[in-house]
TORKOL-4160 file (C-alpha; in steps of 0.2 Angstrom, whole numbers, padded with zeros to 4 digits, m for minus):
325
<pt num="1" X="0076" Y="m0284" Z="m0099"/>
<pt num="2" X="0063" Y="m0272" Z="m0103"/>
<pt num="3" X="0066" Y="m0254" Z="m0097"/>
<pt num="4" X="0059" Y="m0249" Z="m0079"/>
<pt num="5" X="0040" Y="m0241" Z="m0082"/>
<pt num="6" X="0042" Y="m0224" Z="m0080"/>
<pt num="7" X="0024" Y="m0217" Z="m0071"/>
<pt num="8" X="0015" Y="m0202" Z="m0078"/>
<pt num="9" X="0009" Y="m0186" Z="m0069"/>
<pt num="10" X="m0008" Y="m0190" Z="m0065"/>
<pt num="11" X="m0020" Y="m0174" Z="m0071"/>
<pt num="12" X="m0025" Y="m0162" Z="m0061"/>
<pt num="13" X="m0041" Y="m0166" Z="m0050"/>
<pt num="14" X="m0049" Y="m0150" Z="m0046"/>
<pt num="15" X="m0059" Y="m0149" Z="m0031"/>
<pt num="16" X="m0064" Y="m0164" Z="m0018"/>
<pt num="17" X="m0081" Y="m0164" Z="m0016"/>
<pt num="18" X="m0078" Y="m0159" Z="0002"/>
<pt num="19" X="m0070" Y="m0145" Z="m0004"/>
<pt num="20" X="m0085" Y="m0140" Z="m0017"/>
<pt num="21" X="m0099" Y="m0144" Z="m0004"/>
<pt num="22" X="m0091" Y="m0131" Z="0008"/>
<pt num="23" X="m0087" Y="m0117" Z="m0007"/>
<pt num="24" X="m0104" Y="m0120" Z="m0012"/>
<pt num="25" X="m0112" Y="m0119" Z="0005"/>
<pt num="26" X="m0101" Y="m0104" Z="0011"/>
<pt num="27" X="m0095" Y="m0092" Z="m0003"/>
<pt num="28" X="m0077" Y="m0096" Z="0000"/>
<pt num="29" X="m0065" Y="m0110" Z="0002"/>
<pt num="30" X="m0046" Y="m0109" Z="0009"/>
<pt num="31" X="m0032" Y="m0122" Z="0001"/>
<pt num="32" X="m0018" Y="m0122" Z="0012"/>
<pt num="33" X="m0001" Y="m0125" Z="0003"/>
<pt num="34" X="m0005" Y="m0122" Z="m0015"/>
<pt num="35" X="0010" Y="m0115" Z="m0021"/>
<pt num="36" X="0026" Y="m0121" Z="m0018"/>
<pt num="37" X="0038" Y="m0113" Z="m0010"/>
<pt num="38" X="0049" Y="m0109" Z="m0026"/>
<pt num="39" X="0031" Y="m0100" Z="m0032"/>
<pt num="40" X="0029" Y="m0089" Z="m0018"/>
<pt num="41" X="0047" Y="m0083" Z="m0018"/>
<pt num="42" X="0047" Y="m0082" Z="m0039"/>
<pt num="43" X="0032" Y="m0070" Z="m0037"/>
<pt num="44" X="0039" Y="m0059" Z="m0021"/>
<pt num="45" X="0054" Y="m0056" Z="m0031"/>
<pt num="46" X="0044" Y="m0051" Z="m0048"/>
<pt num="47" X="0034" Y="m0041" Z="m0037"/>
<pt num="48" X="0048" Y="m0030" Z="m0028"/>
<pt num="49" X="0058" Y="m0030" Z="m0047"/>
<pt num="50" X="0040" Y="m0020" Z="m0056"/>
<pt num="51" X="0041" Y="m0011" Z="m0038"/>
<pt num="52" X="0058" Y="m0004" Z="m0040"/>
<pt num="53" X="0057" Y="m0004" Z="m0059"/>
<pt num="54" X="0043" Y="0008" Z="m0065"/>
<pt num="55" X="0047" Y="0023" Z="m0069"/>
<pt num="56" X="0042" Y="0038" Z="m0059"/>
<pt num="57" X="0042" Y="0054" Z="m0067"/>
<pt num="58" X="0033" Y="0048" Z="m0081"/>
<pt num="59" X="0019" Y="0040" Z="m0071"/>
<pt num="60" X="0002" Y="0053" Z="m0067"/>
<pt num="61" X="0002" Y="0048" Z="m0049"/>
<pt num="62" X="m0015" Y="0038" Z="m0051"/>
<pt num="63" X="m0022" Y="0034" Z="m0033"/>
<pt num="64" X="m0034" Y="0018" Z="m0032"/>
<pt num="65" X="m0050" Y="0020" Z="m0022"/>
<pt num="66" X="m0069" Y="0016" Z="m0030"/>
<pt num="67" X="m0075" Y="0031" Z="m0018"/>
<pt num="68" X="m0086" Y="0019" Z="m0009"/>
<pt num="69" X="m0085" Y="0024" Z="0007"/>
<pt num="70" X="m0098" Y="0027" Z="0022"/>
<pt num="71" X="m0097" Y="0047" Z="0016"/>
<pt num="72" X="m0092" Y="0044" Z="m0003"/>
<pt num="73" X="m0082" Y="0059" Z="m0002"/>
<pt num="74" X="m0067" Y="0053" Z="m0013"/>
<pt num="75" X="m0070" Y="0053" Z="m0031"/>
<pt num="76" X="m0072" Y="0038" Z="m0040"/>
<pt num="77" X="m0054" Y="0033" Z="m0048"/>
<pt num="78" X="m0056" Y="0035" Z="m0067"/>
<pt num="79" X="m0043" Y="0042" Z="m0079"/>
<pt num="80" X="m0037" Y="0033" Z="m0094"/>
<pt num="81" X="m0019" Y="0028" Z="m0083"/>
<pt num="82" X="m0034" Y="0017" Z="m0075"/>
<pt num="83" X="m0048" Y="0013" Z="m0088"/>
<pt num="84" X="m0036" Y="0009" Z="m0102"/>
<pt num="85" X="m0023" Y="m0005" Z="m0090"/>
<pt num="86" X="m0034" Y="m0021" Z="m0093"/>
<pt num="87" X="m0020" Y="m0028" Z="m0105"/>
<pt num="88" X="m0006" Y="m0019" Z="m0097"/>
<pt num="89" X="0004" Y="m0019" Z="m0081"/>
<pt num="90" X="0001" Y="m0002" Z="m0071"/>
<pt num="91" X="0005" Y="0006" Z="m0054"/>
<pt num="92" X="m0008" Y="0011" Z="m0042"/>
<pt num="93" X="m0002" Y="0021" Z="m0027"/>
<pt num="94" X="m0011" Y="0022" Z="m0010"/>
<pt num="95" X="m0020" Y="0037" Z="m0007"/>
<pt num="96" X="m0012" Y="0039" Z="0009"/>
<pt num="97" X="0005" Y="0041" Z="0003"/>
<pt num="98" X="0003" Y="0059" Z="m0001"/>
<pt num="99" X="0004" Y="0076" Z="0005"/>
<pt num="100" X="m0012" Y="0080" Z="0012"/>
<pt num="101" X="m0010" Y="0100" Z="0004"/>
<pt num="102" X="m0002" Y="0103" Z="m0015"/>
<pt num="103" X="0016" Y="0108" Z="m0017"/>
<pt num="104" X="0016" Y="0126" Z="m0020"/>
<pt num="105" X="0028" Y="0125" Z="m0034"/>
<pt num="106" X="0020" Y="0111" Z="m0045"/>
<pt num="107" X="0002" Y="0112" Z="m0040"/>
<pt num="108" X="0002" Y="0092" Z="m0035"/>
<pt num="109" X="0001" Y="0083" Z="m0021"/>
<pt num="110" X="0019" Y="0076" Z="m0016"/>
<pt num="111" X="0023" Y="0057" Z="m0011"/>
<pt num="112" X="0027" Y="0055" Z="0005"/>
<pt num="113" X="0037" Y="0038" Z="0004"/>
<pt num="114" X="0047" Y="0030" Z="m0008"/>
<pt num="115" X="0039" Y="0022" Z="m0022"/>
<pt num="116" X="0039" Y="0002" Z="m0019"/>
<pt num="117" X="0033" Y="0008" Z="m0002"/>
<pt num="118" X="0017" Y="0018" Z="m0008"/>
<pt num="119" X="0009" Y="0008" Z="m0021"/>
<pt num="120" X="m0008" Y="0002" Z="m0019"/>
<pt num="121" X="m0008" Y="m0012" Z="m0032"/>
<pt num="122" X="0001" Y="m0017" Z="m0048"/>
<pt num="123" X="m0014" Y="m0024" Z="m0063"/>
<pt num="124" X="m0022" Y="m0028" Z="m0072"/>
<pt num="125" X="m0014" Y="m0041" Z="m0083"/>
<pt num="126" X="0000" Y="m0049" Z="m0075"/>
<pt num="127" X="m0004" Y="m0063" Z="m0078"/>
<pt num="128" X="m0003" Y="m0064" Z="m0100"/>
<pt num="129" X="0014" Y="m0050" Z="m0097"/>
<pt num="130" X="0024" Y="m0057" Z="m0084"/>
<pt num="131" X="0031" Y="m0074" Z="m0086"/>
<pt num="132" X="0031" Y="m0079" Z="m0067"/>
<pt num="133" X="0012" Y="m0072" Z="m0065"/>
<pt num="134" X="0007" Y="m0082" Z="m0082"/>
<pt num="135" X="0012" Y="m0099" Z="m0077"/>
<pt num="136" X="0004" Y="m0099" Z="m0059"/>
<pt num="137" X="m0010" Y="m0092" Z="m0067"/>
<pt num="138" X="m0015" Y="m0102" Z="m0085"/>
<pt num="139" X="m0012" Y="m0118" Z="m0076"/>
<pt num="140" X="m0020" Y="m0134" Z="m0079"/>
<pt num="141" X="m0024" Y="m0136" Z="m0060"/>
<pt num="142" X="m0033" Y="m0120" Z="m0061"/>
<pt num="143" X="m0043" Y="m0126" Z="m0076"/>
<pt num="144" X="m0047" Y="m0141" Z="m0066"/>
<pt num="145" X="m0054" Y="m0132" Z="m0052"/>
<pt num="146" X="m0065" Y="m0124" Z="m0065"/>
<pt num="147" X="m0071" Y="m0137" Z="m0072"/>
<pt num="148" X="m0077" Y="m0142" Z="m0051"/>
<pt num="149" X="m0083" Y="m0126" Z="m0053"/>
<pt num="150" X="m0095" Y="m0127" Z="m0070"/>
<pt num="151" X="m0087" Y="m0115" Z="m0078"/>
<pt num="152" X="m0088" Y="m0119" Z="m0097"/>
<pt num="153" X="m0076" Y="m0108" Z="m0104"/>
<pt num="154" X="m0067" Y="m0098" Z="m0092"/>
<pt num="155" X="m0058" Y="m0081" Z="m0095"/>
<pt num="156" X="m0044" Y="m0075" Z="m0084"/>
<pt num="157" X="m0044" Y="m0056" Z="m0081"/>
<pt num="158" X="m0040" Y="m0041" Z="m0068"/>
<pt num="159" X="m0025" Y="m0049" Z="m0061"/>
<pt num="160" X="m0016" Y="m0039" Z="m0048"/>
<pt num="161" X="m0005" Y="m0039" Z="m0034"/>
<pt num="162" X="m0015" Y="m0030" Z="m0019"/>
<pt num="163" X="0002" Y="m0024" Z="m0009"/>
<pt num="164" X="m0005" Y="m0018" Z="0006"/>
<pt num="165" X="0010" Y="m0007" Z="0013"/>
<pt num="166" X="0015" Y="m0005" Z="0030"/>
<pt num="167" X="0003" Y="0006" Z="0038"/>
<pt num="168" X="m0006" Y="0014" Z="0025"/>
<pt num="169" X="m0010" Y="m0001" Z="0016"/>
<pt num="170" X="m0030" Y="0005" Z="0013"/>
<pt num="171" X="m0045" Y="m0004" Z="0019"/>
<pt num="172" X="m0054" Y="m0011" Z="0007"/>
<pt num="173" X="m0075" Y="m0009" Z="0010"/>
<pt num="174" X="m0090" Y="m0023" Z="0009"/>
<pt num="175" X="m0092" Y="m0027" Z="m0007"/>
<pt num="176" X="m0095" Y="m0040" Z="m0021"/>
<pt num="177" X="m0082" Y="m0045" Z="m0035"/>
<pt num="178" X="m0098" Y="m0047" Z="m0048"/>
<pt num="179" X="m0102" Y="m0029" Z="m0045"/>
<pt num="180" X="m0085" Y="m0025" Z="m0055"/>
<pt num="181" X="m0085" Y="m0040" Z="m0066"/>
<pt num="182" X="m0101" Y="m0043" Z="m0072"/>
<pt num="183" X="m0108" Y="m0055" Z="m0082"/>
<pt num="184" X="m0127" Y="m0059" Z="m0087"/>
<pt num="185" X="m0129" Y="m0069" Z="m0077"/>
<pt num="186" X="m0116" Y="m0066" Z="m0063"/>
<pt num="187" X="m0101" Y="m0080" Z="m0065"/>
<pt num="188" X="m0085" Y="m0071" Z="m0059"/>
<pt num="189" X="m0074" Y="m0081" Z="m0045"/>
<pt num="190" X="m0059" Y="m0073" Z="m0039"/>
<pt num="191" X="m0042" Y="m0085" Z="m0035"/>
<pt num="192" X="m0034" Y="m0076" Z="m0022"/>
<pt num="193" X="m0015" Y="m0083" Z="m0018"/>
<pt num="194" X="m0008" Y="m0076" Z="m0003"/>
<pt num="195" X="0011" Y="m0074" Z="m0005"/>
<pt num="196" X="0013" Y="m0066" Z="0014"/>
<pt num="197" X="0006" Y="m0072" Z="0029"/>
<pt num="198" X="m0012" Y="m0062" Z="0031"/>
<pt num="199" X="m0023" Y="m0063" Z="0050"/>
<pt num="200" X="m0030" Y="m0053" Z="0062"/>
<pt num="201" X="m0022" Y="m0035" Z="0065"/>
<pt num="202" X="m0013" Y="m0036" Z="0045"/>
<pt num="203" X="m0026" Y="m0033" Z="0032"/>
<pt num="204" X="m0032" Y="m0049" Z="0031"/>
<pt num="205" X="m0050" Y="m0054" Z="0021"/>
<pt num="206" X="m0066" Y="m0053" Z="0029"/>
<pt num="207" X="m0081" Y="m0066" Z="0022"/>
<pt num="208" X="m0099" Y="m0066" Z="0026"/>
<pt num="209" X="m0103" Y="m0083" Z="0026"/>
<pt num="210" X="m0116" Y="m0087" Z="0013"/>
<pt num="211" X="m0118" Y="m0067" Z="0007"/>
<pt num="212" X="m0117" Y="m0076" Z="m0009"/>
<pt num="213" X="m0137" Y="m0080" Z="m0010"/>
<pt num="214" X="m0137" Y="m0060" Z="m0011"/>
<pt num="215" X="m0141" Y="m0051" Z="m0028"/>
<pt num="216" X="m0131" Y="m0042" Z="m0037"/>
<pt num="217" X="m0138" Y="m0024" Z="m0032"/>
<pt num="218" X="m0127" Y="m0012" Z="m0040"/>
<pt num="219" X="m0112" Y="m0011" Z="m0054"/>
<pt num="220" X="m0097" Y="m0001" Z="m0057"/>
<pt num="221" X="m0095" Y="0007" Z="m0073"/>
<pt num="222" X="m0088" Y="0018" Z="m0083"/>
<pt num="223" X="m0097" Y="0035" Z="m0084"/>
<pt num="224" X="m0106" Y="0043" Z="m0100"/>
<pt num="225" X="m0096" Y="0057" Z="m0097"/>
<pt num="226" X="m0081" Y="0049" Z="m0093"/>
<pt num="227" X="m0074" Y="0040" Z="m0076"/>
<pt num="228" X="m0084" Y="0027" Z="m0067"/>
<pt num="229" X="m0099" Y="0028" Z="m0058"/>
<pt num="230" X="m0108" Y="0016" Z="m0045"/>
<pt num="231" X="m0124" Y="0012" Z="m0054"/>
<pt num="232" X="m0142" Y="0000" Z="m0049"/>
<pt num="233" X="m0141" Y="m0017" Z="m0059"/>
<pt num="234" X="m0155" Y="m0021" Z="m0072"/>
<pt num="235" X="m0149" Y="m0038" Z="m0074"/>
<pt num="236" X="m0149" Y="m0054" Z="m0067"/>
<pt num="237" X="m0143" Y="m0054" Z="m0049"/>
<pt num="238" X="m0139" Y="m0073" Z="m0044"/>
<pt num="239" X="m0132" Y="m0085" Z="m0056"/>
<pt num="240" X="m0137" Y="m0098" Z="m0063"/>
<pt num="241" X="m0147" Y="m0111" Z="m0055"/>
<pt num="242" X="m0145" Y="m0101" Z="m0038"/>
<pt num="243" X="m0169" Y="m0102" Z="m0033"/>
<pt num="244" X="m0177" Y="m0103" Z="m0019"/>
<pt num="245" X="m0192" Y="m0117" Z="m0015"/>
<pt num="246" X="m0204" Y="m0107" Z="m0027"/>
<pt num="247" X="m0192" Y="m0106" Z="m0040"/>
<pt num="248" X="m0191" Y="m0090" Z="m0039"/>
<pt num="249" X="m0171" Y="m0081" Z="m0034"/>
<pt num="250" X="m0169" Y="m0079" Z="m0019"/>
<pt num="251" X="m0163" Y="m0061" Z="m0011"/>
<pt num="252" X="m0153" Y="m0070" Z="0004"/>
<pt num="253" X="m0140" Y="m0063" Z="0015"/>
<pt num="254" X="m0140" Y="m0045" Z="0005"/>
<pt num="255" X="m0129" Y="m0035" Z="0018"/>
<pt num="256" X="m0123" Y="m0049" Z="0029"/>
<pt num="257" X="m0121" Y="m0049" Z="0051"/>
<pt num="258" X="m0105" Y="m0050" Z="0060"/>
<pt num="259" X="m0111" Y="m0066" Z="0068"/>
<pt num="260" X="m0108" Y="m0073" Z="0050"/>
<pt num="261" X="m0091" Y="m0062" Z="0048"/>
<pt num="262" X="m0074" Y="m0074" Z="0049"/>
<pt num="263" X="m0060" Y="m0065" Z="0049"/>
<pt num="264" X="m0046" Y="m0076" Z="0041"/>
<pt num="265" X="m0029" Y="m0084" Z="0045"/>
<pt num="266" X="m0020" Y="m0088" Z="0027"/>
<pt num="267" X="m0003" Y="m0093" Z="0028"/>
<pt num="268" X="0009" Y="m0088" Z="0013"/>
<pt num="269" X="0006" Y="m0101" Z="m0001"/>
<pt num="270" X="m0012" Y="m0102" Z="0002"/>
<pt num="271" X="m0026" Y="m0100" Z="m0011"/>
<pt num="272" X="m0044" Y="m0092" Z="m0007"/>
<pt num="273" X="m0057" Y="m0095" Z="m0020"/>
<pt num="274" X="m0070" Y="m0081" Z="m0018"/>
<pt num="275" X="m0089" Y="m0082" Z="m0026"/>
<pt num="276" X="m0092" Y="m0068" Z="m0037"/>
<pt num="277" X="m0110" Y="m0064" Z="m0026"/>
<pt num="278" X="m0101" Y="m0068" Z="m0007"/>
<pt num="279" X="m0098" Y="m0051" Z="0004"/>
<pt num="280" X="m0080" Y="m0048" Z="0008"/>
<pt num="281" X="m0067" Y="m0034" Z="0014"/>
<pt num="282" X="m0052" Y="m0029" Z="0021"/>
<pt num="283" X="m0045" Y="m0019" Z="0035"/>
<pt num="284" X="m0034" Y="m0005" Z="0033"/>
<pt num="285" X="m0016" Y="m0011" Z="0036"/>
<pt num="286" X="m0010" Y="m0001" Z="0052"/>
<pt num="287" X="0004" Y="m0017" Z="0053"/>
<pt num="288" X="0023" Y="m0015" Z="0051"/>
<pt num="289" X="0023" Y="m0029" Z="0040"/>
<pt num="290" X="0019" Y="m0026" Z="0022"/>
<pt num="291" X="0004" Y="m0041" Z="0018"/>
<pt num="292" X="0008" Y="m0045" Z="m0003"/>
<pt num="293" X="m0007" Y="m0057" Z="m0011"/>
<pt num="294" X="m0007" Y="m0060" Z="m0029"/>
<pt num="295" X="m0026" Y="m0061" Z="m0038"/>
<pt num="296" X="m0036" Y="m0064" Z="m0051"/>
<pt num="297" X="m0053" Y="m0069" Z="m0058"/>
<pt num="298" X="m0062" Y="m0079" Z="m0069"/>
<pt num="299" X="m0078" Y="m0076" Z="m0079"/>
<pt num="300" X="m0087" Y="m0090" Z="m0090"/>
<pt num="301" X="m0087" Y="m0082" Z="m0108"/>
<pt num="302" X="m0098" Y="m0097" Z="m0114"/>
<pt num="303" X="m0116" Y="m0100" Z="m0125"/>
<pt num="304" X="m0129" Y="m0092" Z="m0110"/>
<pt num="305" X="m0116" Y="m0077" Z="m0101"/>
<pt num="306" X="m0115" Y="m0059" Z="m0109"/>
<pt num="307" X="m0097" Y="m0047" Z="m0102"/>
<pt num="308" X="m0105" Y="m0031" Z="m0101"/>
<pt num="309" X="m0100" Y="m0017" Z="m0112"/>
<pt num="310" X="m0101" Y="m0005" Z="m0097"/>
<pt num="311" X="m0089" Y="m0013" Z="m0086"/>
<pt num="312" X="m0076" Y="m0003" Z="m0081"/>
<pt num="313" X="m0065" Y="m0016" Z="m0087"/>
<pt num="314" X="m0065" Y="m0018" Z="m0106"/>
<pt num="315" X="m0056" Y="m0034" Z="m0114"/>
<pt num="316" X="m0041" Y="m0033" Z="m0127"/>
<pt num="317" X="m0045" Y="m0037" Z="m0147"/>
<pt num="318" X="m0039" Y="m0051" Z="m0144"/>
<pt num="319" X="m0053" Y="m0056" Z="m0128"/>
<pt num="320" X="m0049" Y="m0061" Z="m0112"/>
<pt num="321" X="m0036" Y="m0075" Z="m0107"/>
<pt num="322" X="m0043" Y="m0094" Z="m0110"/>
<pt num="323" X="m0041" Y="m0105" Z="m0096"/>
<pt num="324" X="m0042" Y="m0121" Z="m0107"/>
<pt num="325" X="m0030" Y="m0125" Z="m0116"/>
């Protein structure tokens, strides 16, 4: 009796075209339910564990913020705790989880909470230095969805978790994930996984709907004379194949309107893919509910795009992380 046929896991099939027509038409797409269960609560529980884990008194108290707000009164983070973590995992506190005035004694601002309750974000390479981070991140269905995407060979980099604490989790201003990441041309995507529940009134994303016709305008860098710096791009703003009728590239949505804001709903599991080009934030968290989401992003290091050497972030001798295997 010849043995019962045993079927095989069918590869993974990337995006429908469904899915594809409305990424490409909006700047954004939400897949409900994809990570399991077991994934979401794997990655909590890593998360709270670096949380309780790091070390505090060794740690130079570096708060994130790029400094682009409405007044840019807050400098620009960029000491080496920052500039040298893309191929380590670091801690990034919330600005407003300190003192406001300096300790007398010790010349330094004092935290106001305890530690797990003040960070900001934990990056930027969880996902090659933590196991449970690697294998939801270097996954054959996230190289499928790249290959839906064109991307001819993908680089995984900046992976963080944004923590959002309970009201002070800070807001997170307009602004374009290429302008950070870029390329020549612009190819960055961001997976963004939501392990908690995110929606109106808990720092959940903002999307300009179709803000991804926009050029990339400006870049964030690191400074000649050390930091990082906003500075005007003198490269390619749109990627490739992005033209109006003329063939020329077309400017499009540059700022965005609220009639094309959505505010999202994404339930705990889900994954947001975010164009590199499409305008999106976050509100301050003033909730009593921290709002955990685990991301990272992708940039094609094949023939035709150029990483530039003035990013802030700079890649390992060994290069960024391949997405295929």
């Amino acid at each position: 009796m010849a043995p019962a046929a045993v079927d095989s896991p069918l590869p993974p099939q990337g995006l429908t075209p469904a899915q594809l027509s409305f990424f490409r038409e909006n700047g954004y797409l939400v897949i409900p339910d994809y990570l399991t269960q077991a994934e979401i609560n794997s990655l909590i529980t890593e998360t709270d564990s670096l949380l309780t884990s790091f070390p505090l008194d060794s740690h130079p108290l570096t708060a994130f913020t790029t400094g682009d707000d409405v007044n840019e009164t807050t400098k620009h983070v960029g000491d080496d705790y920052f500039l040298n973590s893309g191929d380590k995992i670091r801690f990034f506190f919330e600005p407003d989880a300190f003192s406001t005035t300096p300790d007398p004694a010790t010349g330094k601002n004092t935290l106001l909470k305890p530690k797990h309750l003040a960070i900001n974000k934990i990056g930027h390479s969880l996902h090659s230095l933590s196991e449970p981070f690697k294998k939801v991140s270097l996954s054959d269905r996230n190289a499928a969805i790249a290959r839906s995407l064109g991307f001819v060979d993908p680089r995984v980099l900046q992976s963080m978790v944004i923590c959002k604490q309970p009201g002070i989790g800070g807001a997170v201003p307009p602004h374009r994930d290429s302008e950070f990441l870029y390329t020549s041309p612009p190819s960055a995507v961001g997976w963004w996984f939501a392990l908690q529940d995110a929606g109106p009134g808990n720092a959940t994303l903002k999307m300009w709907k179709g803000s991804h016709s926009g050029r990339i305008r400006r870049r964030f860098v690191r400074a000649a004379n050390g930091g990082t710096e906003f500075i005007e791009n003198d490269g390619p703003g749109l990627p490739k194949g992005v033209q109006d009728d003329n063939g020329n590239a077309s400017a499009g949505n540059e700022d965005g309107s609220d009639s094309d804001a959505e505010v999202l709903t994404v339930k705990a599991g889900s994954l947001v893919l975010i164009h590199g080009n499409v305008l999106h934030s976050s509100e301050k968290n003033t909730s009593p509910k921290s709002r955990y989401a685990y991301t990272f992003h992708v940039i094609d290091n094949g023939d035709g795009w150029e990483y530039d050497e003035r990013n802030w972030l700079q890649p390992p001798d060994d290069g960024f992380s391949r997405l295929y295997q």
